[in-house]
Structures are given as C-alpha cells and as structure tokens.
C-alpha positions in Angstrom: -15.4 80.9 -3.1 -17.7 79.4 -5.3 -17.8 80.0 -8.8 -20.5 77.5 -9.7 -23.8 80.0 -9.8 -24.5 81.1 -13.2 -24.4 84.3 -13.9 -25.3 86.6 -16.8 -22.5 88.9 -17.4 -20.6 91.1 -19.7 -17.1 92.6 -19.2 -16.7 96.1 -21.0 -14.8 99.1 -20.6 -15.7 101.6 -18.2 -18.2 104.6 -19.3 -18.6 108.0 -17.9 -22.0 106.9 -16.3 -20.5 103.8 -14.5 -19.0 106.5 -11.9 -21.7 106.0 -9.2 -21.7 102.6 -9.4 -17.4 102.4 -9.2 -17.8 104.8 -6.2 -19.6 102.7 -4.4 -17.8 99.2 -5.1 -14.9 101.6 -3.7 -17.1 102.5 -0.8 -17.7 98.0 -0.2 -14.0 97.8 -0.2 -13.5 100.2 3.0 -12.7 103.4 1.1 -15.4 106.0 0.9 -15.6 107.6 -2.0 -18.0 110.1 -3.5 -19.3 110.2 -7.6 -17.6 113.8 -7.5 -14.6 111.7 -6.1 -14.5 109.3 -8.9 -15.3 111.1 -11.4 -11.9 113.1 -10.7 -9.6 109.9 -10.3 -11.2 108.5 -13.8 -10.4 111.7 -15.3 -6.7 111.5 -14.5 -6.5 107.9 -15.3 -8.6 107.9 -18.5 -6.1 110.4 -19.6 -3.1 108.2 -19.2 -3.0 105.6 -22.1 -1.1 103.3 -19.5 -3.8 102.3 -17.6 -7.0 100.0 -18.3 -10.2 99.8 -16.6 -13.0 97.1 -17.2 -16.6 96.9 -15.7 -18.8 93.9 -14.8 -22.2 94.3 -15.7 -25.5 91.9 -14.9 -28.9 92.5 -15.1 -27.8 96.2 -16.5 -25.8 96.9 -13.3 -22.4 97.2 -12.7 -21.6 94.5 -10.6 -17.5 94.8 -10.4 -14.3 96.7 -11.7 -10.8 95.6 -12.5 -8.3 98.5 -13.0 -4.8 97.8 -14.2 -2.1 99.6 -15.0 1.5 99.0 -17.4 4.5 100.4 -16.8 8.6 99.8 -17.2 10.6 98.4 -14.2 14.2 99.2 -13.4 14.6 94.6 -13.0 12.9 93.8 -16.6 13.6 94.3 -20.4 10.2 94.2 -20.9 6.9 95.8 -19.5 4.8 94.3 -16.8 1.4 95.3 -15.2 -0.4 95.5 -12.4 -4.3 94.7 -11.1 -4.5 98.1 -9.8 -7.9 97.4 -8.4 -10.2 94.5 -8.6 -13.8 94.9 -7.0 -16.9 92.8 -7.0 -19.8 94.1 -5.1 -21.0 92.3 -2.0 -24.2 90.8 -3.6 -22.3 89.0 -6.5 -19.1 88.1 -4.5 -18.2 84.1 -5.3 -20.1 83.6 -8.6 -17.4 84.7 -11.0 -17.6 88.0 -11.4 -13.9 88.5 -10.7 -12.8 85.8 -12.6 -14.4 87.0 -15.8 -12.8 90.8 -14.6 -8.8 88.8 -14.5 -9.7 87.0 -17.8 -10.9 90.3 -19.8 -8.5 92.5 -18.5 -5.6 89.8 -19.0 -6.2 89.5 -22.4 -6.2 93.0 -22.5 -2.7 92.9 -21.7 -2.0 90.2 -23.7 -2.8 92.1 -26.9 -0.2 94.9 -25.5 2.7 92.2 -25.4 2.8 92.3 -21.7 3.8 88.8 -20.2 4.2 89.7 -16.1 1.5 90.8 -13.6 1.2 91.3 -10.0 -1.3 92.6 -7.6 -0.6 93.8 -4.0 -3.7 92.7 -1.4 -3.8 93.5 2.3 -3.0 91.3 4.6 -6.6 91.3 5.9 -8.2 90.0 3.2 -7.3 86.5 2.8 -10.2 85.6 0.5 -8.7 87.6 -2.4 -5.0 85.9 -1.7 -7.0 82.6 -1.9 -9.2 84.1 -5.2 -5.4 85.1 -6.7 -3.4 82.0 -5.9 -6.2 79.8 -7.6 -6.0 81.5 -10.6 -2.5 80.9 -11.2 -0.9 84.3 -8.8 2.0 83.5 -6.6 3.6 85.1 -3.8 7.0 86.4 -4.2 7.2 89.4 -2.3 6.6 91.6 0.5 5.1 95.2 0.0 6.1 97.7 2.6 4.6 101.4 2.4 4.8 105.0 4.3 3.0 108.3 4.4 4.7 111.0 3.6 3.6 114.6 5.0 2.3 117.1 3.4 4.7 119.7 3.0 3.6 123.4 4.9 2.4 125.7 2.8 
C-alpha cells in the first residue's frame, strides 16, 4: 500500500448529500446498500451525539468515509472508541486517503479526551490489518460474533 501519489484532498464531516456516494463505498466493501438505505442508518447515527463520521473528498467527490463511535466499557475508567467503519473507494485505494480519514477522525477524538481505540477487520482482508498495524494498531484480541433470530411475530 503505497501512500506516495499525491493527492488533493480534504477531510470534513459528512453532509446530507454525501449519502449516494457513502452507499456506494458501502456497496465496494461487499455490503449492498441503497441511498434510501443510508440515508436511514445516518439518520439514526447523526442523532446519537456518540458517534462521528468524516468524508474524503478529491476532485469534489467523495472518495472515502471513516465512522467512529465512543462509548464506556465495563474494563476502563475512561472512554474509548471505535473505527466503526473506514472505506476508501476502489479508484483512490493506496494513495492516502485512509490515512488522512485515521488522522482527522483521531484528532477528533482527541479533542473529546478519549485515549484508546480499536477497530475489528475481517479476517479476509489482510490489506487493512496491514494498513492498521502500520499506523501504530495492534492486535490484542479475538472477535467472535452470532445471529440471533428474529423473534415470530
């Protein structure tokens, strides 16, 4: 992953007209998802005051997203975070899109006090372990998840 091609970009927060653009990053990262789609999720999570969410934009497209997310755990005194979701778009992959997304939005949570994040990746996708490590992540854990049913009506 090369970060050496210049690139012209800014990092802001996310507007109501970025949803096309977030549901189709969503849509590069294996899970379709509709503008209708997104615009519901951001609703909920614009709403809650505990979660962040930062766009990369070059050449006047939205070119990336970084979601994260603050919260109190049962193990710490303090707060942490969590990278919620972190999405460059297959064209601008490996020129430091998502870089810029970690820096902005870790500052963001700088400014709230918060000293701990972590991020949860698939197994399958080895380049973003690799993209995490080298900017200072490290493994100490092992996530383990279920579906629940739905319960009958």
């Amino acid at each position: 992953m090369s970060d050496s091609e210049d690139v012209d970009l800014t990092v802001r927060a996310v507007e109501t007209g970025d949803m096309a653009a977030l549901a189709d990053l969503m849509t590069q990262l294996g899970y379709e998802t509709r503008t209708s789609e997104m615009e519901m999720r951001m609703e909920a999570i614009s709403a809650n005051k505990n979660y962040a969410t930062f766009v990369a934009v070059s050449g006047g497209k939205v070119c990336g997203m970084i979601g994260t997310a603050t919260r109190y755990t049962y193990e710490h005194n303090s707060p942490s975070a969590a990278i919620m979701a972190l999405i460059v778009s297959e064209k601008m992959r490996g020129r430091g899109v998502g870089q810029a997304l970690v820096v902005a939005a870790e500052k963001d949570l700088a400014q709230k006090n918060i000293r701990r994040v972590a991020v949860n990746t698939h197994f399958r996708r080895t380049r973003a372990h690799e993209f995490y490590e080298k900017i200072g992540y490290e493994k100490n854990g092992f996530r383990l998840v279920k579906e629940l049913p739905m319960p009958a009506d």
